[in-house]
C-alpha positions in Angstrom: 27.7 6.5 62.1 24.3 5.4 62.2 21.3 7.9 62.5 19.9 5.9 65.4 16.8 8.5 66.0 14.9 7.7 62.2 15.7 4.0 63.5 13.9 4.3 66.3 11.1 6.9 65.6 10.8 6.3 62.0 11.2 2.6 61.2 13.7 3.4 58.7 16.3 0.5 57.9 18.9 0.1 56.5 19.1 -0.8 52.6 21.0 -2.4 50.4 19.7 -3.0 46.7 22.6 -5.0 44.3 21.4 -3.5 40.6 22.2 -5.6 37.7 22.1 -3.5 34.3 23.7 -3.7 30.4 26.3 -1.4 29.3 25.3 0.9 26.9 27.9 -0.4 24.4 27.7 -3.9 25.2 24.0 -5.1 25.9 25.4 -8.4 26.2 27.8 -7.5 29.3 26.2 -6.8 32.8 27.3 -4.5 35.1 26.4 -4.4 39.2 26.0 -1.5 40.7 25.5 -1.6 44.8 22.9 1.3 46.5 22.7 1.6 50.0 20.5 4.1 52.0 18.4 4.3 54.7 14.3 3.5 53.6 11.1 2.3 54.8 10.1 -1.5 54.0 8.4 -2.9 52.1 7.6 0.0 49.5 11.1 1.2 49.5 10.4 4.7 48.3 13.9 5.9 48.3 15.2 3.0 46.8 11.9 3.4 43.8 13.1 7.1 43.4 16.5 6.1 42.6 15.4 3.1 40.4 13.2 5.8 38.3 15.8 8.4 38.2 18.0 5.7 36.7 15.5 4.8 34.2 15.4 8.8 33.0 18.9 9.6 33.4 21.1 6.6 33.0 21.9 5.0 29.9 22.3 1.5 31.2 18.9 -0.5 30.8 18.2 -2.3 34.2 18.1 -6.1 34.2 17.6 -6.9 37.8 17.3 -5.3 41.3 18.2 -7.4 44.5 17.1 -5.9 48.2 18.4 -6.7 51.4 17.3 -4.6 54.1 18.3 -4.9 58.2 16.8 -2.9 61.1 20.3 -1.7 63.2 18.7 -1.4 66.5 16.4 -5.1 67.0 15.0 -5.7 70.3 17.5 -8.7 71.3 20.3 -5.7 71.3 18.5 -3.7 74.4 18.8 -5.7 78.1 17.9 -4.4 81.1 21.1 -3.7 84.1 20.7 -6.3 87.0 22.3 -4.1 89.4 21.3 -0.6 90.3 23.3 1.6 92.2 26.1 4.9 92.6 29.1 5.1 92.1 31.2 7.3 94.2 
């Protein structure tokens, strides 16, 4: 589920970055990788920490990074009640 509160106090969104990189073995193959994590547009510091991490650690040279990101909770999905009442 969702952590709605660093939604709504935090601007985080949700992220999804599609990482395109060469086998170690076969620089001429790609390989996609899909990361998805909560982070803050536009400077994406989670996803940058990962990136660099992979660029240490990983073996597979990166070729591209795509990002998609989507705020969960947009202000078309809160509407106020027309009726107000008890129930009994």
């Amino acid at each position: 589920m969702a952590d709605l509160s660093i939604q709504l106090t935090k601007h985080y969104r949700l992220t999804t970055a599609k990482i395109l990189y060469h086998m170690p073995d076969y620089e001429k193959l790609l390989q996609e990788y899909i990361w998805q994590d909560y982070d803050l547009a536009p400077k994406y510091p989670s996803l940058k920490k990962f990136l660099e991490f992979w660029s240490k650690e990983i073996e597979g040279k990166l070729h591209s990074v795509y990002v998609a990101d989507k705020a969960l909770i947009t202000p078309g999905d809160y509407r106020f009640a027309d009726w107000q009442g008890t129930l009994q």
